[in-house]
C-alpha positions in Angstrom: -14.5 -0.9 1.5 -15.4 1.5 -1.3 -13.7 2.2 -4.2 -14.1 5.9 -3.7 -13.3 7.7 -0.9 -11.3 10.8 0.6 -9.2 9.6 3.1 -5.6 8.2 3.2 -4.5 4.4 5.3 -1.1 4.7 7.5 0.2 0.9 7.7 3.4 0.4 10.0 4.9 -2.4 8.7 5.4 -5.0 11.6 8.4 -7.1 11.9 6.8 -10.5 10.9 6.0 -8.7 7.1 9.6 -7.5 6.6 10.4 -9.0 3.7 7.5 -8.7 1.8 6.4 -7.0 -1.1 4.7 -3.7 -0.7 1.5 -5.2 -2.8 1.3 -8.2 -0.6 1.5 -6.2 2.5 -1.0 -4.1 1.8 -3.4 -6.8 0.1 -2.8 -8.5 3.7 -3.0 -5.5 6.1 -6.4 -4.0 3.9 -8.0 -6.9 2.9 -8.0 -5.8 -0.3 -8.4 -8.0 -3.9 -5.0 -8.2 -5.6 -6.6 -6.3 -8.6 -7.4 -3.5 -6.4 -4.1 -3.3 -5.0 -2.1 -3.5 -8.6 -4.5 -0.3 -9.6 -3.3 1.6 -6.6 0.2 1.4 -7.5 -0.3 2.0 -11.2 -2.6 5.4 -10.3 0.4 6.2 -7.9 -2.1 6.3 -4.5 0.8 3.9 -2.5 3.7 5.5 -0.9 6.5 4.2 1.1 7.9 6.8 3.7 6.5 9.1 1.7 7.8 8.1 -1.8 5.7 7.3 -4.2 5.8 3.6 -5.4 4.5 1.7 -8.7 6.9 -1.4 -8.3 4.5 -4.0 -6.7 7.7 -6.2 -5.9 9.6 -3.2 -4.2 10.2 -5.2 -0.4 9.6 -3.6 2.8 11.7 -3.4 6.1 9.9 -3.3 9.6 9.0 -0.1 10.9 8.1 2.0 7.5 5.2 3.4 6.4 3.2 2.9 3.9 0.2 5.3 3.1 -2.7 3.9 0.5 -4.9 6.7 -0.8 -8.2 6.6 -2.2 -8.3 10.2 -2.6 -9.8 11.3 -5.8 -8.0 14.0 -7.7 
């Protein structure tokens, strides 16, 4: 996947990742490095139903969405 790109990834969480942390859910549903995802969240390209999140340890309950943007300002 490349670092740069214009488009924005909807995740549904599924009931076996409730629980989780948002950066382990995405790392797991993207296949992205752990690096990678810690960057997202600090540059503010993660949201959780559509709120913005920077806490890699926030957890997540089935059924929200999380949106990862590459989108370059």
């Amino acid at each position: 996947m490349s670092s740069v790109s214009n488009c924005d990834i909807y995740l549904d969480v599924p009931v076996e990742y409730a629980g989780k942390t948002v950066a382990s859910v995405v790392k797991q549903m993207t296949g992205r490095s752990w690096s990678e995802v810690k960057r997202l969240l600090l540059q503010r390209h993660i949201a959780v139903n559509g709120i913005v999140c920077i806490e890699e340890a926030r957890r997540v309950v089935a059924g929200e969405r999380i949106r990862v943007s590459d989108r370059v300002k």
